[in-house]
C-alpha positions as CSV (number, residue, x, y, z in Angstrom):
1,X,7.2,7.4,-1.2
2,X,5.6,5.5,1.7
3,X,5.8,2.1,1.8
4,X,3.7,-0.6,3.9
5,X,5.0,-3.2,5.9
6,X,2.1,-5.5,6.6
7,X,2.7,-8.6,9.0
8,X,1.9,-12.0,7.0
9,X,-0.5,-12.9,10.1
10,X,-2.6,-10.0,9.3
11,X,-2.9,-10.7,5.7
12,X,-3.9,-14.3,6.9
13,X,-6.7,-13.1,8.7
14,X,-7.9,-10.8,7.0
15,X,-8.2,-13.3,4.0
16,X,-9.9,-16.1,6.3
17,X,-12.7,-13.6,7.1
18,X,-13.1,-11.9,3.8
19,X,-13.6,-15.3,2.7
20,X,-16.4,-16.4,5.0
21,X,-18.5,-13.4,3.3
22,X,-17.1,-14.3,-0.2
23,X,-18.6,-17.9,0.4
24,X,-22.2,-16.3,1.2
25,X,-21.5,-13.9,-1.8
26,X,-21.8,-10.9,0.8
27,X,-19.5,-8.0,1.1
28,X,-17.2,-7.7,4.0
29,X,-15.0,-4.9,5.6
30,X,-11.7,-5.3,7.8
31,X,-9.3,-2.2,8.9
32,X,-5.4,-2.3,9.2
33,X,-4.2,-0.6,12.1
34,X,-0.3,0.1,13.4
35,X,2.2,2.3,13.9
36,X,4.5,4.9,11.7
37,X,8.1,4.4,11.7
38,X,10.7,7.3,12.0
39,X,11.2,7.3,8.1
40,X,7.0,7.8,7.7
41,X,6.7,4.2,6.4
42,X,3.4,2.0,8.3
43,X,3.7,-1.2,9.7
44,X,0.6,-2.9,9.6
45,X,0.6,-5.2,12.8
46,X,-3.2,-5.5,13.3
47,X,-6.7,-6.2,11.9
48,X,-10.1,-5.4,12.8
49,X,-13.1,-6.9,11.8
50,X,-15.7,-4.0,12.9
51,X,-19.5,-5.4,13.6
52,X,-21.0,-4.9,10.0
53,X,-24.2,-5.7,8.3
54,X,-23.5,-7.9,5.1
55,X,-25.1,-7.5,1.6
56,X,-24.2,-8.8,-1.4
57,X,-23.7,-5.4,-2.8
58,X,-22.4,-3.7,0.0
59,X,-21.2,-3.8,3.6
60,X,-22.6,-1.8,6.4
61,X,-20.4,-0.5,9.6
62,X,-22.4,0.5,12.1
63,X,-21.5,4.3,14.1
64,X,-20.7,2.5,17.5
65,X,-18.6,-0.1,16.2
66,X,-16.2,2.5,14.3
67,X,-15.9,4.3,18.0
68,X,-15.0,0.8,19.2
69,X,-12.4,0.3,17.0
70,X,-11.2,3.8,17.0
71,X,-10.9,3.4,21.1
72,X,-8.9,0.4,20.7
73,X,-6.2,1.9,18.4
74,X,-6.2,5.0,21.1
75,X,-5.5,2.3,23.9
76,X,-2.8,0.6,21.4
77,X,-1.1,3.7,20.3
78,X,-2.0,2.9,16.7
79,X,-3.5,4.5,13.7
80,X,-6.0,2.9,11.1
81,X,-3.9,2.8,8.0
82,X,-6.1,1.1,5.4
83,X,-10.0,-0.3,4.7
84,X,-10.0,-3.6,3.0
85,X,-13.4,-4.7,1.6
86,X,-15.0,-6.6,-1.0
87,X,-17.2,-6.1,-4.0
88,X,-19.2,-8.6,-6.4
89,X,-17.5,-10.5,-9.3
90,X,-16.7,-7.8,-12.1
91,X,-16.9,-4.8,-9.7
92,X,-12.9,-3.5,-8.7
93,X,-13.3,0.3,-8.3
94,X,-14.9,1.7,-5.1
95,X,-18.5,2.8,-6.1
96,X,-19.7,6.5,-4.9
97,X,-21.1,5.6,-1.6
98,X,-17.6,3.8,-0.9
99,X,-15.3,7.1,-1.4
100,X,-17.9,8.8,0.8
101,X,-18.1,6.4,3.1
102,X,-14.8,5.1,3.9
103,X,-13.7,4.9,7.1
104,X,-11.0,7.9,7.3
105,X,-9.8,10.8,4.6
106,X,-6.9,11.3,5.6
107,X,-3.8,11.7,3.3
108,X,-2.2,8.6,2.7
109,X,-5.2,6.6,3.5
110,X,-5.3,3.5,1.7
111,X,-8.7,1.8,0.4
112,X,-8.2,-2.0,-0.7
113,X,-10.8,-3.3,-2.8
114,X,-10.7,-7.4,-3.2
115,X,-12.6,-8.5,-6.5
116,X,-15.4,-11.9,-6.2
117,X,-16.1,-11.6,-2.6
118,X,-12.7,-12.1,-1.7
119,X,-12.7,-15.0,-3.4
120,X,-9.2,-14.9,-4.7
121,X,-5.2,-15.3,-2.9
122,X,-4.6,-12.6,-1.2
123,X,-1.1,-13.8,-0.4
124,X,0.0,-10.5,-2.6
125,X,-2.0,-7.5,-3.2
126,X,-1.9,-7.7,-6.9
127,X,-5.1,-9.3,-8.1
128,X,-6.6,-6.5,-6.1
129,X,-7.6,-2.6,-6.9
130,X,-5.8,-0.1,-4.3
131,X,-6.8,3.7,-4.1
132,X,-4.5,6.2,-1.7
133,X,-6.4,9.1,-0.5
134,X,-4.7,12.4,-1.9
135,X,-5.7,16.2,-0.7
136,X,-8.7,17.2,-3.0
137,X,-11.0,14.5,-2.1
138,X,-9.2,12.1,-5.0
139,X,-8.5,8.7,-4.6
140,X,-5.4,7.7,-6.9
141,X,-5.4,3.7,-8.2
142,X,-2.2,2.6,-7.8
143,X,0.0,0.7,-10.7
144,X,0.8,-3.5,-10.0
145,X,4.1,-1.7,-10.1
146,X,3.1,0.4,-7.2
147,X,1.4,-2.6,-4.9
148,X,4.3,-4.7,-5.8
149,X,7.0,-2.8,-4.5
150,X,5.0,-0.9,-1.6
151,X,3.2,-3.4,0.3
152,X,6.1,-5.4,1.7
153,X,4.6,-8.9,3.3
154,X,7.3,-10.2,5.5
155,X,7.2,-10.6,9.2
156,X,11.1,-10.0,9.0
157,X,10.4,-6.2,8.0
158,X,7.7,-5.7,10.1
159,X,10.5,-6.8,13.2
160,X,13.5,-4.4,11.2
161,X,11.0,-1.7,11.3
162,X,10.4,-2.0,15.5
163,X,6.6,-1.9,15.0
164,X,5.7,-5.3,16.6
165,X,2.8,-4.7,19.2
């Protein structure tokens, strides 16, 4: 099983941005970005917070601004590793458009959705839905049980694991 080692600074920021929508009651969309280490686990040592179009029931990337990012994690020698975004109060599974639309199928893929505009802690992963992309075209939700033990917040780790940028 691959775990995710995901530097507390990131989780700060991502939360500070998601946020600023959540207080407009607008979607918003950040991508995790870092490296693999030799046992296949990620550490997640970056954020990026794409040029988007806000709605309050969805969040718009536009074509150029994915090519940005994508140029940046070339240049960095990183991969994207998940999509964080929110969704209105009541709303914690990704809707149609958002498992066609995501910003990479690739195996392992991981697809964070963050309930009331972001509106809640993130300091863990738990009051959030998680999907990892499987072969098929399936997203698979992932248990608390799951999140808990493999989304690892700790700085310390993310140092262990040699991934710092």
């Amino acid at each position: 099983m691959v775990n995710f080692y995901i530097s507390p600074l990131v989780l700060k920021a991502t939360d500070k941005y998601l946020k600023r929508g959540g207080k407009r009651s607008l979607e918003s969309l950040v991508l995790w970005a870092g490296r693999r280490t030799q046992n296949g686990d990620y550490c997640v040592v970056t954020c990026y917070f794409p040029s988007q179009h806000h709605f309050p029931a969805y969040v718009e990337v536009e074509e150029w601004a994915m090519r940005e990012v994508l140029s940046q994690l070339y240049l960095r020698k990183q991969i994207l590793v998940a999509q964080i975004h929110t969704h209105p109060p009541g709303i914690t599974s990704p809707s149609e458009t958002d498992r066609l639309r995501v910003s990479i199928h690739r195996e392992g893929f991981i697809h964070i959705i963050v309930p009331n505009y972001g509106l809640i802690p993130l300091e863990s992963l738990l009051h959030c839905s998680v999907y990892e992309y499987e072969t098929g075209e399936r997203w698979r939700p992932l248990s608390a049980g799951e999140i808990k033990e493999r989304f690892i917040i700790d700085d310390h780790e993310v140092d262990v694991k040699r991934c710092r940028v």
